[in-house]
LUMMILO-898086 format. One record per residue (C-alpha): residue in one letter; z, y, x. Coordinates in steps of 0.001 Angstrom, whole numbers, plus 500000, padded with zeros to 6 digits. Each point is the difference from the previous one (the first is absolute). Layout:
% LUMMILO-898086
AZYX...
% end
This chain:
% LUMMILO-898086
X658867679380424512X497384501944497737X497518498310498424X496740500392501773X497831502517498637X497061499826498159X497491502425501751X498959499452503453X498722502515501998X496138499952500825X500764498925503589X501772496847498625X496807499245498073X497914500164502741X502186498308502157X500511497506497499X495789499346499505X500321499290503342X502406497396500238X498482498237496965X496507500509502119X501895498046502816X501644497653498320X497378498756498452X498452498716503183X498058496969499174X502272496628500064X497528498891503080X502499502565501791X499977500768503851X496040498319499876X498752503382498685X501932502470502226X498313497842502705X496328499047498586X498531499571502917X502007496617501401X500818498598496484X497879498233497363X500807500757496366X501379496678499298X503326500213498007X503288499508500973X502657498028499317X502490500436497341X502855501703502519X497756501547501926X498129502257496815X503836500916499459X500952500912503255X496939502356500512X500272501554496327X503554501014501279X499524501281503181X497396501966497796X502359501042497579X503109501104502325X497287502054502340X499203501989497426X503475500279498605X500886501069503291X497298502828499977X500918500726496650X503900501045501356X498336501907502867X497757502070497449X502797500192497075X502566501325502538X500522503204498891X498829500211496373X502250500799497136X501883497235498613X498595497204502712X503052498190500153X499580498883496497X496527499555500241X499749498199503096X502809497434498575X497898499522497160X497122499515501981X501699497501502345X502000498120497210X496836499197497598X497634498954503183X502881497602501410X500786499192496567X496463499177498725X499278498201503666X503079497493500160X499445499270496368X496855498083500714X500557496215499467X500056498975503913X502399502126500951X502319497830497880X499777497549501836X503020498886501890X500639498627503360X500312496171499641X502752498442501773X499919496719501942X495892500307498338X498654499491503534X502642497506501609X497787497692501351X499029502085502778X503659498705501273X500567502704502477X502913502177501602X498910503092499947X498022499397496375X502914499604498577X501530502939501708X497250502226498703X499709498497496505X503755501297499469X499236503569501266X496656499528497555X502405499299497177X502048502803500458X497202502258499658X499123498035496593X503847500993498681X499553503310501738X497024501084497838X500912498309496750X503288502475500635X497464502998500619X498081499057497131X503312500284497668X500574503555501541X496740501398499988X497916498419497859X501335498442497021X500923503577498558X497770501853497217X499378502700501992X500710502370503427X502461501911497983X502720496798499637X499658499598504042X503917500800501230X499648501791503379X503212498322501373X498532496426499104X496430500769501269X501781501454503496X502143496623500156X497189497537499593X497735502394502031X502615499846503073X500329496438499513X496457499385500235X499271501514502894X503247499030501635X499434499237503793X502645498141501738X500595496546501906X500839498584496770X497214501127497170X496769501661501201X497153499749498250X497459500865502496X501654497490502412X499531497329497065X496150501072500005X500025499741503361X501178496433500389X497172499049497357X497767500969502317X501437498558502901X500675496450497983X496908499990498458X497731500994502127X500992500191503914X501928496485499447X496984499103497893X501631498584496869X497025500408497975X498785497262502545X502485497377499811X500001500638495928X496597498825499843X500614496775502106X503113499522498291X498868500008496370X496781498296500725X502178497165501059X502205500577497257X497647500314496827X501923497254497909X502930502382499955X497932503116499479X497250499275497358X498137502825502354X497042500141502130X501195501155503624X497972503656499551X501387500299496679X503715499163501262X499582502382502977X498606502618497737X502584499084497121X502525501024502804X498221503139501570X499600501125496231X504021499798499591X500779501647503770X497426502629498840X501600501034497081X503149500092501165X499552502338502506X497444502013498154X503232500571497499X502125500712503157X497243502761501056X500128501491496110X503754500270499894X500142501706503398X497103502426499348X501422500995496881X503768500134501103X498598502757502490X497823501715496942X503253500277498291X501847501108502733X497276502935500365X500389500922496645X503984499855499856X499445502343503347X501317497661502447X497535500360502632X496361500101500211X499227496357500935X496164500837500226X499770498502503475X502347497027499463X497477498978496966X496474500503502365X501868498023502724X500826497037497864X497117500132498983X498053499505502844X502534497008500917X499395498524496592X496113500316500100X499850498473503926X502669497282499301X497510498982497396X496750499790502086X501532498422502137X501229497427497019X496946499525498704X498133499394503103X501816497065500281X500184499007496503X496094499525499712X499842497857503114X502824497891498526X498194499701496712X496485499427501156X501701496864502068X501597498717496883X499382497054498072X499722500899495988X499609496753498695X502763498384497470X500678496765499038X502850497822498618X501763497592502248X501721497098498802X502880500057496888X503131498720501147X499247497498497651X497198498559498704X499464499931496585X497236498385498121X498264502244497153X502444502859501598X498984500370503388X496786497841500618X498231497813497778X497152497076500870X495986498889499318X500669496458498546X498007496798500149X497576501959501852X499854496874502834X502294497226499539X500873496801501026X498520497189497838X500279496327500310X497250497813498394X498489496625501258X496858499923501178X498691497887497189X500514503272497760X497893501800502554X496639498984498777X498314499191497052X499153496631501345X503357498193500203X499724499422503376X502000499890503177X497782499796502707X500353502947501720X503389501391501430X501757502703498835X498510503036502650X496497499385498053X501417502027497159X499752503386500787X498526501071496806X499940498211496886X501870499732496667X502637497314498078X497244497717498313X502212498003498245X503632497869500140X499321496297501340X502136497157497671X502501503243498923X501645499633503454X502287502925501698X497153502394498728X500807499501496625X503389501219500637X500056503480501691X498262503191499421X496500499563500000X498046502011501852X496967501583498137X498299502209502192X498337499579503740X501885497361502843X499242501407503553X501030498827503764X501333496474498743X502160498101502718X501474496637500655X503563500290500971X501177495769499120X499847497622497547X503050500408498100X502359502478499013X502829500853497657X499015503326498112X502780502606498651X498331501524496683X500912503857499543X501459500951496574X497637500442497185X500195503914499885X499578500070503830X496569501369501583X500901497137502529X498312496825499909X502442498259502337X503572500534501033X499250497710503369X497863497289500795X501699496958502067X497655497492501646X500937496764501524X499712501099503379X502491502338499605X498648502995500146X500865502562496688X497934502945498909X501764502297498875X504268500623499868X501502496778499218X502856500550497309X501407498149496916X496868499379497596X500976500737496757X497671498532497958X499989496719502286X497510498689502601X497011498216499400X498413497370502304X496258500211501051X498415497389501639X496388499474500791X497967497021499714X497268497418500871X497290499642497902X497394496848500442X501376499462503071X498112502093501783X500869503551498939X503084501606500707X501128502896496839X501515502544501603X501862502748498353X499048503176501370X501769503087500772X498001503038498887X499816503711499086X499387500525495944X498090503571498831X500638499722496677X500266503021497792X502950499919496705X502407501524498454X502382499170503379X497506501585502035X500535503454500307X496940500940502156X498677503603498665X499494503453501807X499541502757497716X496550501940501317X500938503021497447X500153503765501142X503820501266499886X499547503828500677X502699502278499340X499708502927496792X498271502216502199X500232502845497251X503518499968500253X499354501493503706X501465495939500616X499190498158503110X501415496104501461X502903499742501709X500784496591500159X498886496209499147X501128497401499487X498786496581499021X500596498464496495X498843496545497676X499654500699496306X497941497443498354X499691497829502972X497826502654501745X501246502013502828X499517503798499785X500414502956502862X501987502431497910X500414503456500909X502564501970499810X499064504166499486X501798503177499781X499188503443499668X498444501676503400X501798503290500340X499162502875503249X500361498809503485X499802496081499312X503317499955497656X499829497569497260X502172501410496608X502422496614499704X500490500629496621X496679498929499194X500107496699502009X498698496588498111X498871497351500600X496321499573498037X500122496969497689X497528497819500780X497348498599497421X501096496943498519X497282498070499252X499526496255500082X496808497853501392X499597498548496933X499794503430498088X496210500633498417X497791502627502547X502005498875503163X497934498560502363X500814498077502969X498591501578503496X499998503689498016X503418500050498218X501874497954502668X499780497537502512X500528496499500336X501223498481503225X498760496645500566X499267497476503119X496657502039500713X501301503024499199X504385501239500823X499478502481502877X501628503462500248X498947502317502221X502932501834501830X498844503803500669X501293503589500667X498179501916497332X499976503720500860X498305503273500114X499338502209503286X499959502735497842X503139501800499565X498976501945496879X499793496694497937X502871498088498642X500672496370497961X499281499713496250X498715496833499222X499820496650501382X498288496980499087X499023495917501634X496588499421499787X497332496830501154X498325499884503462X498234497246500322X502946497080499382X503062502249501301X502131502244498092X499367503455501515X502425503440499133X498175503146498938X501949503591500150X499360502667497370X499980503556502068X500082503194498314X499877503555501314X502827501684499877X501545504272501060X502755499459502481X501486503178499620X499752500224495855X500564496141499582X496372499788497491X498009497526499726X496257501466500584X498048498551497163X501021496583500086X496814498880498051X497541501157502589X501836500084503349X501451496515499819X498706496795501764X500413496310500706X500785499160503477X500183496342501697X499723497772503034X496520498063499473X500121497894503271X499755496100499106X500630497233502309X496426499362500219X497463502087501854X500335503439500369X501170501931502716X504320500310499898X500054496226498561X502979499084497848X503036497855501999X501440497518497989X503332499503500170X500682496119499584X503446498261498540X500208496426500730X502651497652499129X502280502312498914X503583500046498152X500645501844496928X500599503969501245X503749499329498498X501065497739501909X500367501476502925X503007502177500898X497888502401502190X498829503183498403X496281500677499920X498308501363502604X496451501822499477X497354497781501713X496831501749498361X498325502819500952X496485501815498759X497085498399499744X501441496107499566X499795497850496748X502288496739499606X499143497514497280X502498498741497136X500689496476500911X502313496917499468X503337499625501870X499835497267502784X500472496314498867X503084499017502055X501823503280499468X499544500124495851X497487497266499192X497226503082499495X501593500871496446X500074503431500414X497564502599500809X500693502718502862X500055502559500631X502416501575497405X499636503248497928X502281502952501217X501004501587496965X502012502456500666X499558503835499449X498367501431502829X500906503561499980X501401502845502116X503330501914499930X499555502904498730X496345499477498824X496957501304501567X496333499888499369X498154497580501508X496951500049502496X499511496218500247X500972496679498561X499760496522501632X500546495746499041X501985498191503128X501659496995500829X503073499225501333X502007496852501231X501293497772502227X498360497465501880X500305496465498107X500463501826496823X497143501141497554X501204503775499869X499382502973497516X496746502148498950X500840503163499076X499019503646499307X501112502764502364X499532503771499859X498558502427502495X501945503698499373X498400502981500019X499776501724503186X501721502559500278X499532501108503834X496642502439499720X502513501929497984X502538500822502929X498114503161500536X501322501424503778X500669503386499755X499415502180502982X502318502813500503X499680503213501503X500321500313503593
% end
């Protein structure tokens, strides 16, 4: 074959012009060959590179028409062909291959029938891509080979057929509606997926998508080559695949945006197999917890002539005659809701390094707070007295508030935004202690065109590791201190309504006594992936309902006499929704002799696979009934459905 040559003839200029004119068709595609029924909101990812090709092989196609009889066209149409297919299947998506067994949750017959014939079409064009594309230039094409892969291609028979295969997408996908049962399927599923259900369904229209916009490329150009080698003309095979392609995919999409707009696109992390502490959930301690002290201690007056229910507020005063008081863990800070249970008692100290008080308390009656087991460091007997005759010293059971160095009580009230001038935006949170304080920490990556996140630059932002003791941190500005007064959460959906704003900084912050989560939005370009200056078109965002007053008032959602949430054998269910608040409390006294506080910390990494920016965040709880549960972050992905732009063919 001669090499092609180097002048081209002024109709191959013009022609050429032309094509580059039509090629260059904006990204937003079919939505300006139809402005009147389409808004100029950008498409997604596939989409842009569908239309750019149906752009490109249109004008290719007029570009064979108008080159037909010039000197030397068949070198300068292959050259012309090679470099656009070459340049256009070079572009980073279209290396993307078809994932196998990727979707297998959907559990279906014909699925799996479909996701073979899907897979072939992978191979197929990674073969075509060998051939056609991985040469230097038109001249190294061999005719024979090109004619080979070019019959193979478009090979129609009961046994290989790629328009059949496209076909059956349709028919799977959409007439059986297997967008549909994807959605219900992975919303169920989102342990196993670490996806919202929009973002699965779209995860898996983006694969089908590409994979048959690669089967459409290898067919139009197997007939472009063809037409060059003189094998036919092929000009009304192209237009009438086509016109299949672009009305298979209205009819796609159409269904595709009511899907999405149904779908859920909140993620959150179920239960570990196991649970781990300081790995997978971690605890406030000695927020609340059970305290025994006689009534004697109670007040500064010595006395006992009140019972044990007066005490709903008060403090240790002292230890009477160095009795039981003077050998436990005193208790230094505020005694609330004090109770008589009976007289005496055998009382299981914890270990020294424990945040537990007790192991279990065992009265006389017989009744045991807390899991009776071996007590390693040996019982002690408690008994109550007389005093005078008259009064009867009672040892109480109570809930100590005492702040200390086993009291890990802190909420970091810090801004964690992302490095915005890195173009860098959240992805994920999770919840971690350093110093004793808990901190929302962010994970960011880079925010590239069409919502896709550049993994390379995911990290997670360290958090600032300050202490409550360090000089210029204040209390109620620095961080926050739960106490009796003071240990509720809000649990809130955090999100904009505005689809042109995405996640970039989070933050807790003080309303009134509860913990409340702010959002950090920041304009954003959907179709060149830029943040619009961050500095000026960013804002905080938050619910500001309370419980009190107001208009939507705050639900609480109450935990009473519960278990520890690892005890039970159940996995967590989530029992919040927006617009609730639950308050940090003490386990129940039977159950764990109120030595713990519940609920637990989640604190694993709440992200999404692959990554995707965000356009809300959100603080549940979830749990089983008896047991104290988990508080934990959650994401709300960016949605994607105003995106599925509907095309609408030509008549």
């Amino acid at each position: 074959m001669a090499p092609p040559s180097i002048a081209v003839s002024s109709v191959a200029i013009s022609c050429l012009c032309w094509m580059i004119s039509a090629a260059a068709v904006s990204a937003d595609g079919w939505m300006q060959r139809h402005p009147a029924s389409q808004s100029r909101v950008p498409q997604l990812t596939v989409d842009a590179m569908r239309t750019e090709y149906i752009a490109l092989e249109k004008a290719l196609w007029d570009y064979l028409e108008k080159t037909a009889n010039s000197q030397n066209n068949k070198e300068t149409q292959l050259r012309k062909i090679f470099d656009s297919h070459r340049d256009f299947n070079g572009r980073p998506l279209m290396e993307r291959t078809f994932e196998e067994n990727r979707y297998k949750l959907l559990n279906h017959y014909e699925w799996s029938l479909l996701e073979r014939d899907l897979v072939y079409i992978s191979k197929l064009y990674e073969a075509y891509k060998e051939v056609f594309v991985k040469q230097n230039n038109s001249a190294q094409l061999d005719e024979l080979a090109v004619l080979d892969l070019a019959r193979e291609v478009l090979r129609n028979d009961k046994t290989i057929s790629i328009p059949r295969i496209l076909d059956e997408i349709e028919r799977v996908m959409v007439q059986q509606t297997l967008y549909y049962r994807a959605m219900l399927v992975s919303k169920d599923q989102i342990c196993n997926t670490q996806q919202s259900a929009q973002q699965f369904v779209y995860s898996l229209y983006a694969d089908i998508a590409l994979t048959e916009l690669k089967a459409y490329t290898m067919m139009e150009f197997s007939w472009m080559m063809l037409r060059v080698y003189g094998k036919g003309n092929y000009t009304q095979e192209a237009e009438l695949m086509r016109n299949d392609y672009e009305k298979r995919t209205e009819r796609t999409l159409k269904l595709l945006k009511d899907v999405m707009l149904r779908a859920d696109r909140i993620v959150y992390r179920c239960d570990p197999p196991k649970h781990i502490p300081k790995v997978t959930y971690d605890e406030v301690t000695r927020l609340l917890q059970g305290y025994v002290e006689n009534e004697v201690d109670l007040n500064n007056e010595e006395t006992c002539r009140e019972t044990c229910d007066f005490y709903q507020s008060t403090r240790a005063e002292g230890c009477f005659k160095e009795k039981y008081c003077a050998r436990q863990q005193r208790c230094s800070g505020r005694i609330y809701n004090c109770q008589f249970i009976d007289s005496d008692m055998w009382v299981c100290p914890s270990p020294q390094n424990s945040t537990r008080r007790y192991e279990f308390i065992e009265y006389e009656s017989g009744r045991v707070l807390g899991q009776r087991t071996k007590c390693h460091r040996g019982t002690t007997k408690v008994d109550s007295w007389w005093r005078y005759l008259l009064w009867h010293c009672s040892y109480c059971f109570c809930l100590c508030d005492e702040q200390g160095l086993k009291s890990d009580r802190f909420f970091n009230l810090r801004d964690s935004i992302a490095d915005v001038k890195k173009n860098r935006v959240v992805t994920g949170l999770r919840l971690v202690k350093s110093n004793r304080i808990f901190h929302l920490q962010i994970q960011e990556g880079e925010l590239m065109p069409r919502g896709v996140i550049n993994q390379s630059t995911l990290e997670w932002r360290p958090v600032e590791k300050y202490n409550i003791f360090d000089r210029d941190v204040k209390k109620g500005v620095d961080y926050h201190t739960l106490s009796y007064e003071s240990r509720s959460i809000d649990l809130d959906d955090v999100n904009t309504d505005d689809n042109s704003f995405v996640v970039t900084g989070v933050r807790f912050r003080l309303v009134g006594a509860h913990l409340n989560l702010e959002a950090y939005f920041t304009e954003f370009d959907f179709k060149t992936g830029k943040l619009i200056q961050p500095e000026i078109n960013s804002y905080w965002k938050s619910n500001d309902n309370t419980d009190v007053g107001g208009g939507a008032r705050r639900e609480k959602l109450r935990l009473a006499n519960t278990d520890l949430p690892t005890r039970t054998i159940a996995t967590s269910l989530v029992q919040s929704r927006h617009n609730q608040y639950i308050d940090f409390t003490n386990t129940g006294l039977d159950k764990d002799a109120a030595q713990s506080t519940v609920p637990f910390i989640d604190i694993q990494d709440v992200v999404s696979n692959p990554p995707v920016p965000l356009s809300g965040i959100g603080i549940y709880y979830k749990g089983r009934n008896g047991y104290g549960g988990f508080v934990g972050p959650k994401i709300i992905t960016y949605d994607f459905m105003p995106h599925v732009q509907v095309p609408r063919t030509k008549a």
